[in-house]
N, C-alpha and C positions, 0 to 999 in steps of 0.2 A: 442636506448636509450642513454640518455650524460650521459655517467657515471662520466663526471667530478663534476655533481649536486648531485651526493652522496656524502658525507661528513662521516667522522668517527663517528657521534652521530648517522646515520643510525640503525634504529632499525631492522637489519637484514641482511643478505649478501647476495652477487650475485652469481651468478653461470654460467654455459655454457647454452648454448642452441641453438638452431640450427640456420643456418644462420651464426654463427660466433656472433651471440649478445652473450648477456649476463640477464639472468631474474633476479630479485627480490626476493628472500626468507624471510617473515617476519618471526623477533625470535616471540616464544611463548611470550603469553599474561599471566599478564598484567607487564605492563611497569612500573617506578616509574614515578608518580605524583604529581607535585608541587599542590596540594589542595588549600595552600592560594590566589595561584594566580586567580583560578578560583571559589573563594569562593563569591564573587560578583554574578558572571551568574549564577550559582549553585540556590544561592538561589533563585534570580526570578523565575529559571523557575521549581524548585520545590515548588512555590507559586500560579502560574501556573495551576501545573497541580495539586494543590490543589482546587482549582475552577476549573476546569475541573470538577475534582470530586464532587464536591458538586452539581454542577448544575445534573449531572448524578443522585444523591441519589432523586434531586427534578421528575425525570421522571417515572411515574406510568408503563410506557414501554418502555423502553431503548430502543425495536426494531427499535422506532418513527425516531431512531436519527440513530444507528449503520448505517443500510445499507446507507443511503445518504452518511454517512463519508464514507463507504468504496467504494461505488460510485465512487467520488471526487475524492479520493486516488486514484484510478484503472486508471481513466483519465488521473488525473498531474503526475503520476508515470511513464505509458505508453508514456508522452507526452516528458517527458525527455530522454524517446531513440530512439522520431523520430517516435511515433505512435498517429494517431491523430484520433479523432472522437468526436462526440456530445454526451451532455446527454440523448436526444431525443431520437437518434441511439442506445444507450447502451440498455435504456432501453427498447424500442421494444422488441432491441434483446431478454433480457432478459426475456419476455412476451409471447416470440414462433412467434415475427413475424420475419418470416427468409426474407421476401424482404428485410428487413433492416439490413442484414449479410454482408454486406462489410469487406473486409480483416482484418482492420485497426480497424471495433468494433469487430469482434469475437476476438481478439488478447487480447484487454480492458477487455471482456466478461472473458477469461478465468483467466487475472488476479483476477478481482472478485473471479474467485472460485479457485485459488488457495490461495488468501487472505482467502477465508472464510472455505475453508478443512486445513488449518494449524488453524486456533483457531480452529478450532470442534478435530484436532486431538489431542492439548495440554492437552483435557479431560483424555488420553489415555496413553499421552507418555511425554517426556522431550522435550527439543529442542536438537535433534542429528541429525545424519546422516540421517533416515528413514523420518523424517520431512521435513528438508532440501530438499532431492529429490523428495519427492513426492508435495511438492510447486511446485518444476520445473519442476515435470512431467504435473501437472494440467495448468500449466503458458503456453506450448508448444506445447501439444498433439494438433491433430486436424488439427495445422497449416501446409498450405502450404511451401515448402521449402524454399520460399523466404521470409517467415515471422519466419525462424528457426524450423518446424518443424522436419527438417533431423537432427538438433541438437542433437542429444539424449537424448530425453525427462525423466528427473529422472535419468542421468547416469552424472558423473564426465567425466571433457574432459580427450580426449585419444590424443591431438594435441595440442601443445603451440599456445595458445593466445594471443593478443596484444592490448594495447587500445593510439589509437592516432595518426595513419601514417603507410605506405603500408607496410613496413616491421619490424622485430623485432628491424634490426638495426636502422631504422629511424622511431621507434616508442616512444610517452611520455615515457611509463611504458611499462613493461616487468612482468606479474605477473610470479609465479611460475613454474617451465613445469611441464608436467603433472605426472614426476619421483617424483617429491616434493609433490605432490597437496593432496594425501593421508594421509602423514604424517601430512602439516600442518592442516588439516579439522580434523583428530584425536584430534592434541594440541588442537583446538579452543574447539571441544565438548567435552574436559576434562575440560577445562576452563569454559564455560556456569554452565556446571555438577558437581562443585569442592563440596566438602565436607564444604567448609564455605562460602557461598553466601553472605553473610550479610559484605563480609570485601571490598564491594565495593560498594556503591551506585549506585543503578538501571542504573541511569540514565550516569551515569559515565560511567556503564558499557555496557549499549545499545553504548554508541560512540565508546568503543573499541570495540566492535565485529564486528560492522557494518563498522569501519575500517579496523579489520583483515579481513571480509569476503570478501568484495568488493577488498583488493590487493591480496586475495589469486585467487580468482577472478575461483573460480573451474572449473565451466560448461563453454559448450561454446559459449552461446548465454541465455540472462535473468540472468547475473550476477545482474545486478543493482537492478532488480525489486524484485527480491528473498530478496538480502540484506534489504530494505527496507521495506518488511516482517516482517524483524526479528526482526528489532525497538521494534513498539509494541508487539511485540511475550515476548521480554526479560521483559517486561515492567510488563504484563499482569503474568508473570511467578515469579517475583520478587514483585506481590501482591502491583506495584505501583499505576496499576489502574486496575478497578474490572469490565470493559466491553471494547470490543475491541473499543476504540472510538478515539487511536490516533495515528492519521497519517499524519508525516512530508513532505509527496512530493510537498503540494501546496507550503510551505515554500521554500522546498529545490530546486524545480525548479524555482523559483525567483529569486535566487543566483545560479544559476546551475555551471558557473565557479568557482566562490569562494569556494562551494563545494568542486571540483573536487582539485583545488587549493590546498587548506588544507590541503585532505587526503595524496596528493601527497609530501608538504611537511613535514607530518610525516614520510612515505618511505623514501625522500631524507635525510632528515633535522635532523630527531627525533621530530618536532616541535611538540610534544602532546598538548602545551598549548593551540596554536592559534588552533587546529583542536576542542577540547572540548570548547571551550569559543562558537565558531560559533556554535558547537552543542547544545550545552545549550540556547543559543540564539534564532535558530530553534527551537527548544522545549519549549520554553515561546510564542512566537510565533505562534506555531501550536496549543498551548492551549487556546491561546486567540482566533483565529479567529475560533476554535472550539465550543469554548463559544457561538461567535456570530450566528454560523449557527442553533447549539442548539435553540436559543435564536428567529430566525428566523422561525425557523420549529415550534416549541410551537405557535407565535403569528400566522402561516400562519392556523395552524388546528383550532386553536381558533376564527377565522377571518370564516374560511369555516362552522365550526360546528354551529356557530351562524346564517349563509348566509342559510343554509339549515335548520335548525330547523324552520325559521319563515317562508318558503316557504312549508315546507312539514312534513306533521305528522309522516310518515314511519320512523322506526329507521333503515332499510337498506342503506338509504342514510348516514348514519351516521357511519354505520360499513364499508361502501365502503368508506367512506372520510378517516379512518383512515387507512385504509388498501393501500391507495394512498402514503402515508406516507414512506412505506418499497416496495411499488410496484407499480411506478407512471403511467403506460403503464398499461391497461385492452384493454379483448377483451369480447363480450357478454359469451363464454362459463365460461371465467375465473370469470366473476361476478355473472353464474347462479352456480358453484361448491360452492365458494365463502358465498354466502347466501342462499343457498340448497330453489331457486325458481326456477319459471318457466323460459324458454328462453323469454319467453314475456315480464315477468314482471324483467328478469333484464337487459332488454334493454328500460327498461320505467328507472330504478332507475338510468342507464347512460344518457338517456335522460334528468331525473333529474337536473344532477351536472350538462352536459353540458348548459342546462336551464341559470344555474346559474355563468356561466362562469368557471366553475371548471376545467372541461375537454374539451379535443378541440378535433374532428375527425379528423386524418389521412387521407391524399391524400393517393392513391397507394395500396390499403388493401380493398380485399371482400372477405368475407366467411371465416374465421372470417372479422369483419373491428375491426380497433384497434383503441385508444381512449388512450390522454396519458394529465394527469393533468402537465401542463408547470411550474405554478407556483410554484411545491413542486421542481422543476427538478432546478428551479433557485433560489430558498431560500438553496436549499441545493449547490449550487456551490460556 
């Protein structure tokens, strides 16, 4: 690490660590805030995700929309640490067809469900420590060692970490060792958990956690993906928005160096302004193009609902078309549980949609064969 790009405004000090480097310690949060400066982005993008929200209040079933965005998320999130896979692929997976288990989607797959066991468990609990790990236990488990399963899945590292070159010494950054890492993961969950939440706007405050968490940088392997979790976690906890629907990676992997850039130069620099302006920025951003895919998924069920009412009286086609919406991969047993009919008749009602260009069969699949509506998979990316 060049320690000569620490500069005295560094929000934090260095310390020893093995190798002969030296790590990063950030001070507890929060920092002082120049607010006028950022009083510009602030507001777009809490205008944002004021239309966000609105278009939400207009959805008879928020479910329509949740999963695709958490879909999306689980792909561009993954895809920015070098994991890569289809929507097609995810969703199989997702659907129990295990031929389409490739490394690279069950890795995606398990994001989804540590995305969707942290909202189910905020019913429960705060955002603390037992949250935190058990994201990164569901983000890891499962996996092969070469995809971080050996990681210690839900455990804090027990070995200094590096992000950006083979050794500590000739690495970017240098997070905390693992002597520090408890203490600072305390500061941070006193901070989320403080006794006056309201003396920081949400959105202010999602950029300083998600920049304390990612340079604390805890685990040792799903730092990133965890961090970006907690976004909307803080979001959705600060009663900013009232359904899990936003999520920054398609944003933040567009600019992925700038990102990284930023947060780096608040460690080196103290530079909080340029890191909150870009975050703010990403979050007007992420509320628009959430808008549109909203926006897309309404006209695309609207388009379907109509294609199948003038071709067929059944209303199972109509409860399968919406049910394509939050689960766009069926297979015949999935649509006979589904509409409690026969295995006949719910391989007539896939026959149906297929009819109608709705759904397309799967190469590579018998007993079940699997069947996955393409155009819900790409309205929502």
């Amino acid at each position: 690490m060049n320690l000569e790009q620490f500069s005295p405004m560094a929000p934090g000090h260095l310390v020893d660590t093995i190798e002969n480097a030296k790590a990063f310690v950030p001070a507890p949060l929060p920092p002082e805030i120049d607010f006028a400066s950022i009083f510009k982005e602030y507001g777009a993008a809490m205008a944002a995700i004021g239309m966000l929200n609105a278009k939400m209040v207009q959805l008879s079933n928020p479910g329509l929309i949740i999963r695709p965005l958490q879909r999306r998320e689980a792909l561009l999130s993954s895809a920015m640490e070098g994991t890569f896979t289809t929507s097609d692929e995810l969703a199989l997976l997702e659907a129990g067809a295990e031929g389409a288990g490739k490394a690279d989607t069950r890795e995606v797959l398990n994001y989804v469900k540590a995305l969707t066991h942290s909202v189910g468990l905020m019913k429960q609990l705060p955002i603390c420590h037992r949250l935190i790990r058990e994201a990164h236990e569901k983000l890891l488990t499962g996996l092969s060692n070469q995809r971080g399963g050996h990681k210690r899945p839900g455990e804090y590292k027990k070995e200094q970490n590096w992000i950006g070159g083979p050794t500590p010494a000739k690495a970017r950054f240098v997070p905390p060792p693992p002597s520090e890492t408890m203490k600072a993961m305390d500061e941070l969950e006193a901070f989320i958990n403080r006794e006056t939440p309201a003396d920081i706007p949400p959105l202010i405050e999602a950029a300083l956690v998600h920049y304390q968490f990612e340079t604390i940088h805890p685990f040792s392997d799903g730092n990133g993906r965890v961090g970006r979790i907690l976004i909307p976690l803080i979001l959705l906890a600060r009663g900013l928005i009232s359904e899990p629907v936003f999520y920054p990676s398609a944003t933040l992997e567009s600019r992925k160096d700038t990102y990284i850039d930023r947060m780096f130069d608040v460690s080196a620099k103290g530079d909080w302004t340029s890191w909150i302006r870009f975050f703010l920025k990403a979050c007007e951003d992420t509320c628009t193009s959430s808008v549109e895919v909203v926006d897309r998924m309404l006209n695309l069920q609207a388009d379907y609902r109509e294609r199948a009412m003038k071709e067929f009286k059944s209303n199972n086609v109509i409860i399968l078309i919406d049910h394509l919406f939050s689960s766009p991969a069926v297979s015949t047993p999935i649509v006979q549980n589904l509409l409690g009919v026969t295995h006949r008749a719910a391989r007539m009602t896939i026959a149906n949609l297929e009819k109608i260009g709705i759904l397309e069969k799967m190469d590579g699949f018998s007993m079940p064969e699997f069947f996955v509506a393409k155009g819900v998979l790409r309205a929502g990316s």
